[in-house]
C-alpha positions as CSV (number, residue, x, y, z in Angstrom):
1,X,34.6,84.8,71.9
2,X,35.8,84.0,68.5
3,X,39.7,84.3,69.6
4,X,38.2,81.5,72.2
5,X,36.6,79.1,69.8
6,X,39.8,80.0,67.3
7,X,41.6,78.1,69.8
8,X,39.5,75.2,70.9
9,X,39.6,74.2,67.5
10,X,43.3,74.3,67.4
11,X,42.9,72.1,70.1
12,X,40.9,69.7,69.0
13,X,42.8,69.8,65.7
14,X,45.8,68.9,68.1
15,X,44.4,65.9,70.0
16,X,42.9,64.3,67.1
17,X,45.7,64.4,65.1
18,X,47.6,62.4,68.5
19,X,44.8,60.5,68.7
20,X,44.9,59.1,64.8
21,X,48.7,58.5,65.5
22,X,48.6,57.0,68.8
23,X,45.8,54.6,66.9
24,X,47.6,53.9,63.9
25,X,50.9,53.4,65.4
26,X,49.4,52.0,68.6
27,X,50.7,53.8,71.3
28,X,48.3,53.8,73.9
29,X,50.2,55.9,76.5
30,X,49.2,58.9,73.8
31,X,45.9,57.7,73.9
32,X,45.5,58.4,77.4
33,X,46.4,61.8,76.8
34,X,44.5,63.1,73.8
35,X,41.4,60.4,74.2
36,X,39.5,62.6,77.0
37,X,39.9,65.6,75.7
38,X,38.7,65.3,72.3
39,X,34.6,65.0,73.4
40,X,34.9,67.9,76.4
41,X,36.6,70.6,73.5
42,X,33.6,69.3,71.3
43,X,31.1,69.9,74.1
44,X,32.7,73.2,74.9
45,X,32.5,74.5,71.3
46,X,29.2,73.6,70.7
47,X,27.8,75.2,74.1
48,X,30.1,78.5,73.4
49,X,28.5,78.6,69.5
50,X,24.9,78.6,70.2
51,X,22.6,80.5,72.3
52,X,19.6,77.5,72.3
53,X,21.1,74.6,73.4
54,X,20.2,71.1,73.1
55,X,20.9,69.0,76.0
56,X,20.6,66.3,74.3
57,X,23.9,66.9,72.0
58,X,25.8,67.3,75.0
59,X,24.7,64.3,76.9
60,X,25.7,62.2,73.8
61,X,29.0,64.1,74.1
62,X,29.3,63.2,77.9
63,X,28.2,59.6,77.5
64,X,30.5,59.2,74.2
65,X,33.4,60.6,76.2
66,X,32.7,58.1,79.0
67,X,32.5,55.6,76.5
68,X,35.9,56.6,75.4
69,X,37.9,56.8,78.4
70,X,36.3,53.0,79.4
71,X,37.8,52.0,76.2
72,X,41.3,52.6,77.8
73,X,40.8,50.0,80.4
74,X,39.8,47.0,78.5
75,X,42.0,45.0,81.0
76,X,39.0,45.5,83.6
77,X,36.5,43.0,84.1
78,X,33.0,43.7,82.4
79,X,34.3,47.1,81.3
80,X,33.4,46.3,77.9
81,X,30.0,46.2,78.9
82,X,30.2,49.5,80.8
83,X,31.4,51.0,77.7
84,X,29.1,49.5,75.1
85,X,26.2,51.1,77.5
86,X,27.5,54.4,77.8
87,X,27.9,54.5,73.7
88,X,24.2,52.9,73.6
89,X,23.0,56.1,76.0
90,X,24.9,58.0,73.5
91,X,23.3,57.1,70.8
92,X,19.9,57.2,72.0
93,X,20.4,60.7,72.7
94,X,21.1,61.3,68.8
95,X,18.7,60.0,68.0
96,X,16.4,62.0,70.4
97,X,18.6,65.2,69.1
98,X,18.0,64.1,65.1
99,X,14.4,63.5,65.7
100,X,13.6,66.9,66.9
101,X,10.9,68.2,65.9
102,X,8.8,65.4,65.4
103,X,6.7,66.9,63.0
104,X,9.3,66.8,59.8
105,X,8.7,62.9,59.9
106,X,5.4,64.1,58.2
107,X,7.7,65.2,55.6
108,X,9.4,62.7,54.3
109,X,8.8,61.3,51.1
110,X,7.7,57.9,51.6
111,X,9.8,56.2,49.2
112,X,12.6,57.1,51.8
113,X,11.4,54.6,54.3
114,X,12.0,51.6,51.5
115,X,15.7,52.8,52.3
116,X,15.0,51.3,55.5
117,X,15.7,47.8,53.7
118,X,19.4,48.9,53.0
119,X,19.8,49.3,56.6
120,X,18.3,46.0,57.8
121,X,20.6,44.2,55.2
122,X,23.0,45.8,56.2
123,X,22.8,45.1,60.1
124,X,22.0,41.4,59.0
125,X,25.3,40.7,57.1
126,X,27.4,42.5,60.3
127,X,25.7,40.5,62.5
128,X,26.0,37.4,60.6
129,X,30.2,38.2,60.4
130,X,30.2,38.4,63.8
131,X,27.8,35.8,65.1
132,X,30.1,33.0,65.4
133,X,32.4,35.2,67.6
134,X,29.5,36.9,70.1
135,X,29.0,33.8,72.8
136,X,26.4,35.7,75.2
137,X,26.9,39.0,73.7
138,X,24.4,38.0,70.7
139,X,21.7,39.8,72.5
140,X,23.6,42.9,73.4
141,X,25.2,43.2,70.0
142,X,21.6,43.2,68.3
143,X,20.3,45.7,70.4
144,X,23.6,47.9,70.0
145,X,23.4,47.2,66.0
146,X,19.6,47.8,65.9
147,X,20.1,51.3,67.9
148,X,22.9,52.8,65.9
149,X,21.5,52.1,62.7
150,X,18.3,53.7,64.0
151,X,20.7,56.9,64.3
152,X,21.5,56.8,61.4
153,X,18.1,56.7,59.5
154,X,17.0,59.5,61.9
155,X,19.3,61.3,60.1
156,X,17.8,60.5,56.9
157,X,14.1,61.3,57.6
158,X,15.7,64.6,58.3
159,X,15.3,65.1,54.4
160,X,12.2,66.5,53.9
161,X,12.2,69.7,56.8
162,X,15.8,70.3,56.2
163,X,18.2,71.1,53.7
164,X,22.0,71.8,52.8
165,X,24.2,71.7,55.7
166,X,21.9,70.5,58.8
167,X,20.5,67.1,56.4
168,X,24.6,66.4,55.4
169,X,26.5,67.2,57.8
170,X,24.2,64.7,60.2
171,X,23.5,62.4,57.8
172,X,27.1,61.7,56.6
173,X,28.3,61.7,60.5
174,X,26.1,58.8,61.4
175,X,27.0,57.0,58.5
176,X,31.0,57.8,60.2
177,X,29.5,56.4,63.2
178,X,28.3,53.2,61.8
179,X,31.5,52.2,60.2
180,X,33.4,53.4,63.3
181,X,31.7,51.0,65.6
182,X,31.9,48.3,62.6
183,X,35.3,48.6,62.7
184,X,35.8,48.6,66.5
185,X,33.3,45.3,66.7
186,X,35.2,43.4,63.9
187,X,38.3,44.4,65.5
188,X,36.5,43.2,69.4
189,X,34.9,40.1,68.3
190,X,36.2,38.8,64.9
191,X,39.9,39.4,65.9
192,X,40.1,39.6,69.8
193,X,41.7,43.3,69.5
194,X,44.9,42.2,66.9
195,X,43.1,43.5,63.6
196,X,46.0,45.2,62.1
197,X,45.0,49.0,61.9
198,X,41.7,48.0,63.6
199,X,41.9,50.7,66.0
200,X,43.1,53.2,63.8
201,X,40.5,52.5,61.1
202,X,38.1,53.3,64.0
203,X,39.4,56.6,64.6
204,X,39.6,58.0,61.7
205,X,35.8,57.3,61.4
206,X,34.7,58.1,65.1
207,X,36.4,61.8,65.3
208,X,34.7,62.8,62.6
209,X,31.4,61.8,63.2
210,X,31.1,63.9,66.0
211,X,31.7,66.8,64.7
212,X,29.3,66.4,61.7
213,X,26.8,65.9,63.7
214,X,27.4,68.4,66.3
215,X,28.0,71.3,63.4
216,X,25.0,69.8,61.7
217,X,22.8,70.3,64.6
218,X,23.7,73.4,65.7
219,X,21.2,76.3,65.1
220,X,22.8,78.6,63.0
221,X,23.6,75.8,60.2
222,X,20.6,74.3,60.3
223,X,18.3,75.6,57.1
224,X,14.8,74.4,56.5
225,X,13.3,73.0,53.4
């Protein structure tokens, strides 16, 4: 088993580094290659390394990997909606995943909810960049805004049950995740696709927020306060 998961992450290793290239020097042939494979060796890892799975972590894998492979047909009529949904589903699941158990909201310093204000300014000055660029996707970007910086605070409440690995490892990968899908709706909305390095800046956030969170939720790393 270990010679196995030796060489799934030589894999992935692999395919990210062709997906970072093909992004930063925008070959999307490469990208057709090394995008779908990146979330199933993920996936694979993560259900070969722990004995008590959560299902949730893999159906945010699935989704974000569907998500991911829509993103190669942006030619295609309302796929962008398709896409955004499948990420939305994603997310929801992390946030499911982060929140679990319920109970270690109970112990979360309270001052750590003012910290909520950081990420409501935050989502207000994105949208208000973007706004005069959404036409009838206002609606759909508030919702998708709202949801993944929800993720991301989920991650923060984890603070008071847990400790070391399984609160940063979470906690920095949603914050990943935020500026990946910053970059990718700047690069969407504000500059119709031609943001130089848009995609590549996207990457090189995206890949690595899913593994932080994935390692951070497994079992075996996570330690309790």
């Amino acid at each position: 088993m270990k010679q196995f998961k030796i060489v799934l992450i030589a894999l992935f290793i692999v395919f990210s580094a062709i997906e970072i290239y093909a992004a930063f020097t925008n070959r999307v042939s490469l990208k057709f290659v090394s995008t779908p494979t990146l979330m199933p060796l993920l996936a694979i890892f993560y259900l070969s390394s722990v004995s008590k799975r959560n299902w949730f972590i893999v159906a945010a894998l699935i989704f974000s990997l569907l998500g991911d492979v829509l993103n190669q047909w942006q030619s295609i009529e309302n796929i962008f909606m398709i896409e955004t949904g499948a990420f939305l589903v994603a997310l929801v699941c992390y946030i499911i995943a982060l929140s679990q158990p319920i109970s270690h909201f109970k112990k979360v310093p309270v001052a750590y909810y003012a910290l909520l204000i950081v990420y409501i300014a935050y989502g207000i000055f994105i949208y208000s960049v973007l706004n005069p660029f959404l036409g009838d996707m206002r609606l759909p970007a508030i919702i998708y805004l709202t949801i993944v910086l929800l993720m991301s605070f989920s991650a923060l409440t984890r603070i008071g049950q847990y400790r070391g690995y399984s609160f940063w490892l979470p906690f920095i990968g949603t914050l990943a995740f935020v500026a990946s899908d910053t970059f990718l709706a700047v690069n969407a909305f504000k500059y119709n696709g031609q943001l130089k390095y848009g995609d590549f800046l996207t990457t090189i956030f995206y890949i690595p927020a899913q593994v932080l969170i994935v390692l951070g939720l497994m079992p075996k790393n996570e330690a309790t306060a």
